[in-house]
Residue frames as a rotation matrix with the C-alpha (Angstrom) as fourth column:
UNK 1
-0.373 0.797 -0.474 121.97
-0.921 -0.257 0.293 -36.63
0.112 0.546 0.830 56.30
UNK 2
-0.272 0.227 -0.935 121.87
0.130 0.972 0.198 -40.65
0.954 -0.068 -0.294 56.64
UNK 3
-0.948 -0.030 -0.316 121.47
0.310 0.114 -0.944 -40.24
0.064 -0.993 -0.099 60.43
UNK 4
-0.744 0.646 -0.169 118.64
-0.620 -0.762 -0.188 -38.00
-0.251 -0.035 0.967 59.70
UNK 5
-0.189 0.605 -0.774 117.08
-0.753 0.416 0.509 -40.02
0.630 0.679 0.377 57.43
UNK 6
-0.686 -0.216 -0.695 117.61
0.236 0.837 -0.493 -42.85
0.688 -0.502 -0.524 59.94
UNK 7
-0.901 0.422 -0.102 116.28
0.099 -0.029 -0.995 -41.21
-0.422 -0.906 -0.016 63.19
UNK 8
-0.427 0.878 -0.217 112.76
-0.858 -0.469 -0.209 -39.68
-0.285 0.097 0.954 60.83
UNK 9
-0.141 0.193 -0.971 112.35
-0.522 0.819 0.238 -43.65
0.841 0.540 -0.015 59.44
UNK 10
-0.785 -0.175 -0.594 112.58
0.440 0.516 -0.735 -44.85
0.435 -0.838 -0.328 63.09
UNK 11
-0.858 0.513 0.033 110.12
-0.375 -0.581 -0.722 -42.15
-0.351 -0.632 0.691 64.28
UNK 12
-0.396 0.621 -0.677 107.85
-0.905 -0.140 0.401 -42.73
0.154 0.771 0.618 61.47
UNK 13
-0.353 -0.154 -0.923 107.96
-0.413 0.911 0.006 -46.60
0.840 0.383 -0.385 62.30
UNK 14
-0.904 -0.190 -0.382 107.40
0.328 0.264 -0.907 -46.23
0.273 -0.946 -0.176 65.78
UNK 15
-0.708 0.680 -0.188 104.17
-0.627 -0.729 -0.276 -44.26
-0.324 -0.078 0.943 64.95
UNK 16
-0.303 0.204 -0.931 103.18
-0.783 0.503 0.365 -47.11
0.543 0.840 0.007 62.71
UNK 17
-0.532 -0.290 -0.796 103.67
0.098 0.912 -0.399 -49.37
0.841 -0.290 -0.456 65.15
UNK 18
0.395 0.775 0.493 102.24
-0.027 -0.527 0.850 -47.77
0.918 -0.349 -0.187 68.24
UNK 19
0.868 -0.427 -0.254 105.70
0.413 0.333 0.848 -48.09
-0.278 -0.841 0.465 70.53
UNK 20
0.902 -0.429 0.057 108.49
-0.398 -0.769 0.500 -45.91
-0.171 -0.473 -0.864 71.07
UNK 21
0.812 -0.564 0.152 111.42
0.497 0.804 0.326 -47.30
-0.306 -0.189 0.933 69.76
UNK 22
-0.369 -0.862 -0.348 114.20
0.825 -0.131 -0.550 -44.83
0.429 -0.490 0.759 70.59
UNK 23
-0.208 0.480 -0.852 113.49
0.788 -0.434 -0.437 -41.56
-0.579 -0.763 -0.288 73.08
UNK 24
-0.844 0.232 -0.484 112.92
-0.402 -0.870 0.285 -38.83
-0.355 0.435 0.827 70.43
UNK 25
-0.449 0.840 -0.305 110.24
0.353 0.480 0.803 -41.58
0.821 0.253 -0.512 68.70
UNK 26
-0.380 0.108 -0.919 108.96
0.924 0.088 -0.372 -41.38
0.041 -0.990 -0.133 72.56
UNK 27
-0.859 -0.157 -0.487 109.28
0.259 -0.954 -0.149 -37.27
-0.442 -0.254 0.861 72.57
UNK 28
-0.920 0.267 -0.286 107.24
-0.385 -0.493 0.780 -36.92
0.068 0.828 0.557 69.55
UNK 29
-0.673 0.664 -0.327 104.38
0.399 0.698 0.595 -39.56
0.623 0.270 -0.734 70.03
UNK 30
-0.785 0.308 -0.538 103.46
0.477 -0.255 -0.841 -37.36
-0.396 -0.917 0.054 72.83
UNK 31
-0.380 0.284 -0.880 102.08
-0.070 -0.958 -0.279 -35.02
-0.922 -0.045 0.384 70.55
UNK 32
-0.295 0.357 -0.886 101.29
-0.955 -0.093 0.280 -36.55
0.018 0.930 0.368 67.65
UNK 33
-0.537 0.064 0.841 99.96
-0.355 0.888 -0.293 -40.20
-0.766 -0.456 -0.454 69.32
UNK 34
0.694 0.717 -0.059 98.37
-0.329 0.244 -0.912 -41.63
-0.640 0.653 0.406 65.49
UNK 35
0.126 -0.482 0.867 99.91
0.702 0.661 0.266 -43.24
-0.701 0.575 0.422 62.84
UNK 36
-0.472 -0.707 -0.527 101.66
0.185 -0.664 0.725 -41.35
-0.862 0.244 0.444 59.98
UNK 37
-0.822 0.184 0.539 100.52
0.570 0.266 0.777 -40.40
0.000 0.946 -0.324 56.91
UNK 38
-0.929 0.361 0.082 97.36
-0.364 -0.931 -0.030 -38.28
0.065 -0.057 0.996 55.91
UNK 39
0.149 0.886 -0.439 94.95
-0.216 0.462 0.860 -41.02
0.965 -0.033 0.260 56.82
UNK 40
-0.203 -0.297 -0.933 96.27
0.281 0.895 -0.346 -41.27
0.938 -0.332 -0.098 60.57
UNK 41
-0.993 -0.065 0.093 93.87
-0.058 -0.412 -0.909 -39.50
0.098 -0.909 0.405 62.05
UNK 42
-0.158 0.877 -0.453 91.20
-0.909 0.050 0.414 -41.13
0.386 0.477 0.790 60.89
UNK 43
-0.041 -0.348 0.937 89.66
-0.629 0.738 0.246 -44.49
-0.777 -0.579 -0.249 62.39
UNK 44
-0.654 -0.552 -0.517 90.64
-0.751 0.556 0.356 -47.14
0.091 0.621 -0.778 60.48
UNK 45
0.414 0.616 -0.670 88.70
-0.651 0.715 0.256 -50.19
0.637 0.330 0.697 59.64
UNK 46
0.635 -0.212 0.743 89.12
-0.622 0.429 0.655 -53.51
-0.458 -0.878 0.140 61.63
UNK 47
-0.243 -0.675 -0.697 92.10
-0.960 0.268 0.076 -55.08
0.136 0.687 -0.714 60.79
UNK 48
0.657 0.132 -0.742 91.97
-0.100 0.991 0.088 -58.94
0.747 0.016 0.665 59.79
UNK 49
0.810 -0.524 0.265 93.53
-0.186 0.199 0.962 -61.62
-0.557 -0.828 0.064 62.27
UNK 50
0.484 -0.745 0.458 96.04
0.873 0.379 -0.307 -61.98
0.055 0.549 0.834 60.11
UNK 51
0.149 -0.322 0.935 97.01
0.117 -0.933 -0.340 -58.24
0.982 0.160 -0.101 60.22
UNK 52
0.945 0.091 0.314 96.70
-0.273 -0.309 0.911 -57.95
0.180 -0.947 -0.268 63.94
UNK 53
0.504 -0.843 0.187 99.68
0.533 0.474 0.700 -61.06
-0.679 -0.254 0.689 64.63
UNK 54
0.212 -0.861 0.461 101.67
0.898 -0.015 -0.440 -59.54
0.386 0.508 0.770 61.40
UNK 55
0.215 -0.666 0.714 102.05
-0.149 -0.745 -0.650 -56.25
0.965 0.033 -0.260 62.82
UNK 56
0.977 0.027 0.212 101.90
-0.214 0.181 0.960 -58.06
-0.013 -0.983 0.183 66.57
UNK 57
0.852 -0.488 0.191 105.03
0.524 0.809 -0.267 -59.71
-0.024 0.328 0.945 65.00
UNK 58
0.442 -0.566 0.696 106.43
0.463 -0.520 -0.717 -56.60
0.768 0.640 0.032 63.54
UNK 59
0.586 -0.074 0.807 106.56
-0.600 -0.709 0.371 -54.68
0.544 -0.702 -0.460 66.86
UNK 60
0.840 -0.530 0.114 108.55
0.407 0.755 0.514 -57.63
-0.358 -0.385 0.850 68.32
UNK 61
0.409 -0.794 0.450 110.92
0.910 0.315 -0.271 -57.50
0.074 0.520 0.851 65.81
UNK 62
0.554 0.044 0.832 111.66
0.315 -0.936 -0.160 -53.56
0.771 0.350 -0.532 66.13
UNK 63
0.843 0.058 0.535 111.97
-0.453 -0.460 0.764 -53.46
0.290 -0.886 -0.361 69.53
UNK 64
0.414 -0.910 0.011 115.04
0.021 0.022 1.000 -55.51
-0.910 -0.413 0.028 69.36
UNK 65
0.511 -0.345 -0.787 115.84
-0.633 -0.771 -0.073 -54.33
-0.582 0.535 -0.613 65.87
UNK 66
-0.345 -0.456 0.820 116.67
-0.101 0.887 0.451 -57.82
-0.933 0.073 -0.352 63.96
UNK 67
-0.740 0.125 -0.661 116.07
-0.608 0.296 0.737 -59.26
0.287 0.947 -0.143 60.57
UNK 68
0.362 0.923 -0.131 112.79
-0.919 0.377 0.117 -61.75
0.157 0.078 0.984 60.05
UNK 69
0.228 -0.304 -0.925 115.39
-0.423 0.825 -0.375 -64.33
0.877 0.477 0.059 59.32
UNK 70
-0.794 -0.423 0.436 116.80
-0.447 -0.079 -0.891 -63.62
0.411 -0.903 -0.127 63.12
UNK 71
-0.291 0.716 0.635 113.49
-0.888 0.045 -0.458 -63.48
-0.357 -0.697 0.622 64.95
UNK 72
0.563 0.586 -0.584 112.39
-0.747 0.662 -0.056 -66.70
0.354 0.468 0.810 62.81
UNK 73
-0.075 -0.846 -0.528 115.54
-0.100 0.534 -0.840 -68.49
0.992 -0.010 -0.125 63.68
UNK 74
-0.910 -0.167 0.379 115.03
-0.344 -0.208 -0.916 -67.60
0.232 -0.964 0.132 67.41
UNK 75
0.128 0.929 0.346 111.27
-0.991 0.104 0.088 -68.32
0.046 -0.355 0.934 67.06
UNK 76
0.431 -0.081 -0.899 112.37
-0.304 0.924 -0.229 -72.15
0.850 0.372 0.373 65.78
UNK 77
-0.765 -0.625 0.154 115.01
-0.245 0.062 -0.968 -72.22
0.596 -0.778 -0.200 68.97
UNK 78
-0.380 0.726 0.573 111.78
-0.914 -0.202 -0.351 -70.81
-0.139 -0.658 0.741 71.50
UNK 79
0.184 0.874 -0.451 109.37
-0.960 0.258 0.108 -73.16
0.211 0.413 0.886 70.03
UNK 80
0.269 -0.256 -0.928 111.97
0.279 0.943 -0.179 -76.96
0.922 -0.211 0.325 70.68
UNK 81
-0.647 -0.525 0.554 112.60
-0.514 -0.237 -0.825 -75.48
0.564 -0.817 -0.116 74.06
UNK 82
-0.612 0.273 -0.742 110.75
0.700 0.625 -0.346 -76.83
0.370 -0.731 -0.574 77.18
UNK 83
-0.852 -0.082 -0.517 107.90
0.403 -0.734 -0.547 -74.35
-0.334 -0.674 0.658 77.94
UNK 84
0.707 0.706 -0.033 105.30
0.485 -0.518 -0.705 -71.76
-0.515 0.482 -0.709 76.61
UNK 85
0.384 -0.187 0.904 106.67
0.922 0.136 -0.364 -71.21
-0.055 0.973 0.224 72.91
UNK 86
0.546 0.363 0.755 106.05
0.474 -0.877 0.079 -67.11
0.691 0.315 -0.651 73.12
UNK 87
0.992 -0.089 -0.090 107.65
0.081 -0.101 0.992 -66.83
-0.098 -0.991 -0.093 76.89
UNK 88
0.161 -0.856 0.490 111.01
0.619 0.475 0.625 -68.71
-0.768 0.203 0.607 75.59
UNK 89
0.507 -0.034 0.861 110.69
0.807 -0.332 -0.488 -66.44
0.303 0.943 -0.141 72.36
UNK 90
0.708 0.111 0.697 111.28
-0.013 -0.985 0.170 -63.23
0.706 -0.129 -0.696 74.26
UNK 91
0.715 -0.641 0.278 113.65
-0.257 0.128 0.958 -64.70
-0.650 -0.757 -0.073 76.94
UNK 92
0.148 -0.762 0.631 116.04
0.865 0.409 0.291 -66.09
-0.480 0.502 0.719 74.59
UNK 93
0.451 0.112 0.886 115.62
0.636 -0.737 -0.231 -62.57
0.627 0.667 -0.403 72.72
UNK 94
0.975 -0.170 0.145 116.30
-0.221 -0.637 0.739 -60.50
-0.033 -0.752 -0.658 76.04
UNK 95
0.659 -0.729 0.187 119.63
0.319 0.496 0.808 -62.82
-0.681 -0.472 0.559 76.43
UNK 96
0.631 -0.538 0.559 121.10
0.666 0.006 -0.746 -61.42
0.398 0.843 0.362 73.15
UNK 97
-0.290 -0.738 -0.609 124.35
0.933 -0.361 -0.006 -59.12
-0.215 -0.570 0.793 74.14
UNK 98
-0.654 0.398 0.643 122.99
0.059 -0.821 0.568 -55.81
0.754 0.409 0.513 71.80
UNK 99
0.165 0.953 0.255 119.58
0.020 -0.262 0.965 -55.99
0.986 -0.154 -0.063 74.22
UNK 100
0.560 0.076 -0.825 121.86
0.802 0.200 0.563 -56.40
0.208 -0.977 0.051 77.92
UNK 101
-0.395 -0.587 0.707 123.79
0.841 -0.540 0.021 -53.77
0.369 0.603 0.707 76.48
UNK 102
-0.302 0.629 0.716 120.92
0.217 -0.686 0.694 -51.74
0.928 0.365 0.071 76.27
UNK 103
0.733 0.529 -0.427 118.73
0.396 0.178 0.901 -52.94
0.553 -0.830 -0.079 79.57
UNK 104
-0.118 -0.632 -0.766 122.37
0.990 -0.019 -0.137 -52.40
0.073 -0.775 0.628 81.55
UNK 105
0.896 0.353 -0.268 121.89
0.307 -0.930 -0.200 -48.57
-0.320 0.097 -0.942 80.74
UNK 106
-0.375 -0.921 -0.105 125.76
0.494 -0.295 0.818 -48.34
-0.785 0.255 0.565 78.36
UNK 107
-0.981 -0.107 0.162 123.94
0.194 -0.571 0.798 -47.05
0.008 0.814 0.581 75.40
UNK 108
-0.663 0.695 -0.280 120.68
-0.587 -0.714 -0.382 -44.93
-0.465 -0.089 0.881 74.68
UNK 109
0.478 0.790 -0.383 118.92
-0.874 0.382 -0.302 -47.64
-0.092 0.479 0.873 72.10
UNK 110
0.780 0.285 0.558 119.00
-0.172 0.954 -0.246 -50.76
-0.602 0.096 0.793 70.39
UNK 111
0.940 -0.013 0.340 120.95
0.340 -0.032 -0.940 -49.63
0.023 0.999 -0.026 67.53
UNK 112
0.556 -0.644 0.526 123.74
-0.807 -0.569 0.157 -47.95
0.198 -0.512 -0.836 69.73
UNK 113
0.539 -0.102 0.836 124.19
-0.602 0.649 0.466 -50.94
-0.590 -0.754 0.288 71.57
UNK 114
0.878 0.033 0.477 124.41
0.302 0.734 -0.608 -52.93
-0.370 0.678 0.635 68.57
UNK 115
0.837 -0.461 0.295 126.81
-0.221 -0.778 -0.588 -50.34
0.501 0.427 -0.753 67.45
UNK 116
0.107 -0.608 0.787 128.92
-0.921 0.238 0.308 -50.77
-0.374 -0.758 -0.535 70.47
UNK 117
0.543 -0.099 0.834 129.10
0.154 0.988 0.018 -54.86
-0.825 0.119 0.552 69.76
UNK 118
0.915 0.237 0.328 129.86
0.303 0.135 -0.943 -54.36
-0.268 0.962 0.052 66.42
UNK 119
0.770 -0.567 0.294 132.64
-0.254 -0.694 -0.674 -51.84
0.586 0.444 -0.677 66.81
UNK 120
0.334 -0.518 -0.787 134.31
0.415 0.831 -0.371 -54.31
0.846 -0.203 0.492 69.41
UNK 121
-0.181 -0.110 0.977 133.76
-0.684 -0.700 -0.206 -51.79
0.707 -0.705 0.051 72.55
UNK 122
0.648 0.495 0.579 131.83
-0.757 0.501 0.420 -54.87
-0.082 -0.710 0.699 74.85
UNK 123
-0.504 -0.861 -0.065 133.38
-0.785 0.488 -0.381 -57.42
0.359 -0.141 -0.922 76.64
UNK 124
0.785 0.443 0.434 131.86
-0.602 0.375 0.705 -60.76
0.150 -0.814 0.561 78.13
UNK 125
0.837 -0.503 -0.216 133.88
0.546 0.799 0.252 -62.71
0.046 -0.329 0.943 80.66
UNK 126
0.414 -0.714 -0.565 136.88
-0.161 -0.668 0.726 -60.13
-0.896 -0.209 -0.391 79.62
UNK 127
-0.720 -0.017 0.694 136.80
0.669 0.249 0.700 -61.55
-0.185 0.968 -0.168 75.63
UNK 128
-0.615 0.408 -0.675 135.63
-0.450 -0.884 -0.124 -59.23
-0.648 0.228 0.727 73.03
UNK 129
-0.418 0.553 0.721 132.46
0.653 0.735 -0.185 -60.15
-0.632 0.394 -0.668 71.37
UNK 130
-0.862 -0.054 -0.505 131.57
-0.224 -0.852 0.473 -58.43
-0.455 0.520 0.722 68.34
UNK 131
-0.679 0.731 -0.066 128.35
0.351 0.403 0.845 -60.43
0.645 0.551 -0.530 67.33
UNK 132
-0.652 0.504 0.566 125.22
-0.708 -0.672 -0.217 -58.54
0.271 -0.543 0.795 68.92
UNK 133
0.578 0.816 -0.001 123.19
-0.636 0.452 0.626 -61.90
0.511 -0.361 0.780 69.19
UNK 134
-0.458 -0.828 -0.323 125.69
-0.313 0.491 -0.813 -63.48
0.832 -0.271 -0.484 70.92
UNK 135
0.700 0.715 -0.001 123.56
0.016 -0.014 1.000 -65.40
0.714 -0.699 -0.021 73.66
UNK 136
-0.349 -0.457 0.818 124.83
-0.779 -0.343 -0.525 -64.07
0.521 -0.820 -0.236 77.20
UNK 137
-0.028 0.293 -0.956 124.39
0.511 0.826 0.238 -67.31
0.859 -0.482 -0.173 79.98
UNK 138
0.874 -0.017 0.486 123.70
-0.327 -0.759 0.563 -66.80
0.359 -0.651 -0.669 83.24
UNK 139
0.744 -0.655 0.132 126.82
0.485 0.666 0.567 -66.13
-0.459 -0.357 0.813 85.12
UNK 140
-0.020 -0.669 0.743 128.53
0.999 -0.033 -0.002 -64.38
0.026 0.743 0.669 82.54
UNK 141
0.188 0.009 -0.982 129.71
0.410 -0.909 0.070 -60.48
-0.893 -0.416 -0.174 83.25
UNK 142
0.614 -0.024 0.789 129.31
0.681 -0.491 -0.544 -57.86
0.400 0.871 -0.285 80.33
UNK 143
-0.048 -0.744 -0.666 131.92
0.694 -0.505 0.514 -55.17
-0.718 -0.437 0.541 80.38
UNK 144
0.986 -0.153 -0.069 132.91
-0.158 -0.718 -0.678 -52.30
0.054 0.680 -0.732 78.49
UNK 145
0.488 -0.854 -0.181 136.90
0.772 0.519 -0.367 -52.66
0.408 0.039 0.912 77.01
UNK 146
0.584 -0.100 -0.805 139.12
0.550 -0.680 0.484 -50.23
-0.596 -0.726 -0.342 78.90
UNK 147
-0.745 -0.660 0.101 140.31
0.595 -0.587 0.549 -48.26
-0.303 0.469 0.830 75.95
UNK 148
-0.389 0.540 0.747 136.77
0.502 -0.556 0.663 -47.36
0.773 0.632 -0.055 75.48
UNK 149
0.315 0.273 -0.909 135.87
0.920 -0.324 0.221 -46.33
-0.234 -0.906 -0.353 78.99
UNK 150
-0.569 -0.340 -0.748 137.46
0.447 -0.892 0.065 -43.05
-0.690 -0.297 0.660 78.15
UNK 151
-0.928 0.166 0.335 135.10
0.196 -0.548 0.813 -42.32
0.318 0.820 0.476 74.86
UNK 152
-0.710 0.660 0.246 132.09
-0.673 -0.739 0.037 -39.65
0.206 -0.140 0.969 75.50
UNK 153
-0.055 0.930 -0.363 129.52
-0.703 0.223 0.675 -42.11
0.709 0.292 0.642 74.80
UNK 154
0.089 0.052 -0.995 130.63
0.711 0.696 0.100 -44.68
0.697 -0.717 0.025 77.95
UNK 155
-0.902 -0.386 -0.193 131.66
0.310 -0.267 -0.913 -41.98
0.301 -0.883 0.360 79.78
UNK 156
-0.167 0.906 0.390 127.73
-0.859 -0.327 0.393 -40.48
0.483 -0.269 0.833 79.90
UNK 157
0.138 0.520 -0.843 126.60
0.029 0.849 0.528 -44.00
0.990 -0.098 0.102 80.53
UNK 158
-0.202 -0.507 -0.838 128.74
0.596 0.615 -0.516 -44.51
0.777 -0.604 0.178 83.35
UNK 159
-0.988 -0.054 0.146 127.64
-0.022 -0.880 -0.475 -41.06
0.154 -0.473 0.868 84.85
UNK 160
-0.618 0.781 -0.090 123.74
0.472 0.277 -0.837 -42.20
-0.629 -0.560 -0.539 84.74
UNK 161
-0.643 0.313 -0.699 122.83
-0.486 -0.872 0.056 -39.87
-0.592 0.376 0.713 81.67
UNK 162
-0.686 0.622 -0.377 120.48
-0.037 0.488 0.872 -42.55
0.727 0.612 -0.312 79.92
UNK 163
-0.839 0.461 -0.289 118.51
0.475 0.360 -0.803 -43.23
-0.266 -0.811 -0.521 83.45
UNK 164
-0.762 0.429 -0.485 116.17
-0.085 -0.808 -0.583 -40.81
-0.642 -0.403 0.652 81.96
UNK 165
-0.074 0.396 -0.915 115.16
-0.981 -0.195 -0.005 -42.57
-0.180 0.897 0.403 78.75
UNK 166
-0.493 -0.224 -0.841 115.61
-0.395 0.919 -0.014 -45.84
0.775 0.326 -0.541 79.73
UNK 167
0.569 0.822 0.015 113.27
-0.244 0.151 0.958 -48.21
0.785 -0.549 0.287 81.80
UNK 168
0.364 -0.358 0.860 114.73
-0.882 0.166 0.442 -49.16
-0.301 -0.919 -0.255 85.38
UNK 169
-0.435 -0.651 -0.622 117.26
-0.749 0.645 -0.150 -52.15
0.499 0.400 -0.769 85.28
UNK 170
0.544 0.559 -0.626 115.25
-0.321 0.828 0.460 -55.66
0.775 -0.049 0.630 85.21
UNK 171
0.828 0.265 0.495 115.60
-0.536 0.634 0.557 -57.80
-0.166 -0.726 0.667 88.11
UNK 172
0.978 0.007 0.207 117.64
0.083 0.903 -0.422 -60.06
-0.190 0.430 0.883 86.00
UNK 173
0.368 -0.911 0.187 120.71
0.601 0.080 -0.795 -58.02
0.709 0.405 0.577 86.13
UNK 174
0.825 -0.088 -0.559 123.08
0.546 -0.136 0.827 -56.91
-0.149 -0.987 -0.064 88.52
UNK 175
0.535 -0.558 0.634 124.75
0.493 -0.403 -0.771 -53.66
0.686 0.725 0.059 86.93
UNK 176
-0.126 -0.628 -0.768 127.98
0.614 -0.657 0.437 -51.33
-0.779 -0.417 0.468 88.38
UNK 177
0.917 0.249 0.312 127.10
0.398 -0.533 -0.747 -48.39
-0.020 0.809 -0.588 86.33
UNK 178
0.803 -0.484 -0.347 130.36
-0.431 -0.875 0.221 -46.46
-0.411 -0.028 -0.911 87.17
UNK 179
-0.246 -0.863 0.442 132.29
-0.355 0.505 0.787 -49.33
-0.902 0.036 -0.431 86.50
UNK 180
0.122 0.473 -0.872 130.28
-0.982 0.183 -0.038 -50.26
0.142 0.862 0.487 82.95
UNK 181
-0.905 -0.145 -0.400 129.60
-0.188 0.980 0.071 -54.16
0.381 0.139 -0.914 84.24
UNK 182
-0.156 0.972 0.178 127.09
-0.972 -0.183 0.147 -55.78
0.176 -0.150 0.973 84.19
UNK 183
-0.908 -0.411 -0.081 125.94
-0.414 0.910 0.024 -59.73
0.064 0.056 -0.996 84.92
UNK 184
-0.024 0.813 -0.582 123.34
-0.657 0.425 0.623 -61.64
0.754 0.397 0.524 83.93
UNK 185
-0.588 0.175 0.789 122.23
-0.726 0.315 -0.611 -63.15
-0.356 -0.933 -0.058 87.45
UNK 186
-0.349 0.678 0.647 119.59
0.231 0.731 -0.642 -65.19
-0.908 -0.075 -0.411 85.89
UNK 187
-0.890 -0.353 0.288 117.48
0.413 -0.355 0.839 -65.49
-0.194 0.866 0.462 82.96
UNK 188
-0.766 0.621 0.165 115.05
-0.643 -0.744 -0.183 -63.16
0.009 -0.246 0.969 82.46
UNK 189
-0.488 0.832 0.264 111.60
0.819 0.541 -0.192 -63.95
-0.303 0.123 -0.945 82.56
UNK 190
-0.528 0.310 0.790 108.64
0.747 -0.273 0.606 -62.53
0.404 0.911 -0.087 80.52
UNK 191
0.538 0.769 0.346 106.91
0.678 -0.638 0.365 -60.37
0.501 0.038 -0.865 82.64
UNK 192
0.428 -0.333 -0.840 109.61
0.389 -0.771 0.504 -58.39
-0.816 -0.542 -0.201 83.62
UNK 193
-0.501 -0.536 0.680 111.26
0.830 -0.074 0.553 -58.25
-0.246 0.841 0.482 80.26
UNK 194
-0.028 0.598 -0.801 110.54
0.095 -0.796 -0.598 -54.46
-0.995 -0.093 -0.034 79.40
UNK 195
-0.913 -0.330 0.240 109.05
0.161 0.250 0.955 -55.22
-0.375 0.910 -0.175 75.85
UNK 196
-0.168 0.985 0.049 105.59
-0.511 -0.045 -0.859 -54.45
-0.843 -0.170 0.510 74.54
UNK 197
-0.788 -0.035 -0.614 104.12
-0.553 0.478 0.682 -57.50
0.270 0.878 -0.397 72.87
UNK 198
0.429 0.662 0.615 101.25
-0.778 0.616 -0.121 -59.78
-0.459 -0.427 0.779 72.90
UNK 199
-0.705 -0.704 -0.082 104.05
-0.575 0.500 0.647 -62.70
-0.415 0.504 -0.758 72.25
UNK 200
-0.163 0.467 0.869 100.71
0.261 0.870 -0.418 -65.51
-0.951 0.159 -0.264 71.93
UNK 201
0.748 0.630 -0.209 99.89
-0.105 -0.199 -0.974 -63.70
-0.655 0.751 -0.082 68.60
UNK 202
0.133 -0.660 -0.740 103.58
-0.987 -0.156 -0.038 -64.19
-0.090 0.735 -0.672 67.23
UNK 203
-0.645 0.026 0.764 103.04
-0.096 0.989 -0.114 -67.76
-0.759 -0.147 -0.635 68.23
UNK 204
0.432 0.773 0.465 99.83
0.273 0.380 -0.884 -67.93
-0.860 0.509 -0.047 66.10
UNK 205
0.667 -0.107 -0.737 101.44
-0.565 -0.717 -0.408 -65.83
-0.485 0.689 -0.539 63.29
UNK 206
-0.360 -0.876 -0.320 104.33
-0.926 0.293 0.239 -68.42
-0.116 0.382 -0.917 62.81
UNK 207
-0.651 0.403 0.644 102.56
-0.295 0.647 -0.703 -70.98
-0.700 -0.647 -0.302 63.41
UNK 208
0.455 0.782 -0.426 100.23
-0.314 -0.307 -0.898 -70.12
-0.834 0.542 0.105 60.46
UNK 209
0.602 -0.261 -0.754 102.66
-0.781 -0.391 -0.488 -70.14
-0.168 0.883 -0.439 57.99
């Protein structure tokens, strides 16, 4: 019943939001492409700039499933880096282990992935790392531990059974699907990073405040 309740809060959120964020969200928006509720087929007033960056913000933060406190912390990182503020915001995001996890094509969502990390299935270097923001360098090979290679959910992976729900592996990594490894060749950059965001508005949004 929690799972339930989980996936119809994810759908619902992903409608809100106006981005897919796992493949049944995806399934459904086909058909029902408006926001939720019994005003969400109606148009809606313009929203203030303040409303635009907070939900420009929110959709960030979904898509790699974090706390405010996270993405703030990471925005503070982005922001003393060397660069464009918004660019560095999302690269340093992409680099987390839960999101190469994901991109490599071992688990179906964010929340899997995370799952995996959490439950001490992922390996980098050949050390288990159970912290999902753990920042991956390049150089550094993700794995899967070989007692879990034999459970259902690595064995799909490893057979290609996400390829269908999941965007094409970024540039930025160089995966062995049969073998669950993966390596972070470089770090990503923003326009390949498969995220939908207009990062400059989470720049103004933090910025604001």
């Amino acid at each position: 019943m929690a799972a339930k309740s989980r996936t119809h809060s994810k759908t619902r959120l992903s409608r809100a939001l106006g981005i897919p964020l796992t493949p049944k969200a995806a399934r459904i928006m086909e058909n029902r492409p408006y926001q939720p509720g019994e005003h969400g087929r109606t148009k809606r007033r313009s929203d203030s700039d303040y409303a635009v960056r907070l939900r420009e913000k929110q959709r960030l933060r979904a898509q790699y499933g974090i706390r405010e406190k996270q993405l703030r912390r990471t925005f503070d990182r982005a922001q003393k880096a060397e660069g464009m503020t918004g660019a560095n915001l999302v690269e340093l995001l992409e680099m987390r282990l839960d999101a190469l996890v994901l991109r490599a094509g071992f688990a179906r969502t964010m929340a899997q992935a995370r799952q995996f990390v959490v439950h001490r299935h992922i390996l980098v270097n050949g050390q288990i790392v159970d912290r999902p923001s753990f920042q991956v360098q390049p150089g550094q090979v993700i794995g899967v531990k070989t007692k879990s290679e034999k459970l259902e959910p690595f064995q799909v992976a490893a057979s290609g059974g996400h390829a269908e729900v999941l965007p094409d592996v970024p540039g930025y990594l160089d995966v062995a699907l049969d073998k669950l490894e993966a390596k972070l060749d470089r770090r990503p950059k923003r326009d390949e990073i498969p995220v939908t965001c207009d990062v400059q508005l989470v720049v103004e949004y933090y910025a604001a405040r």
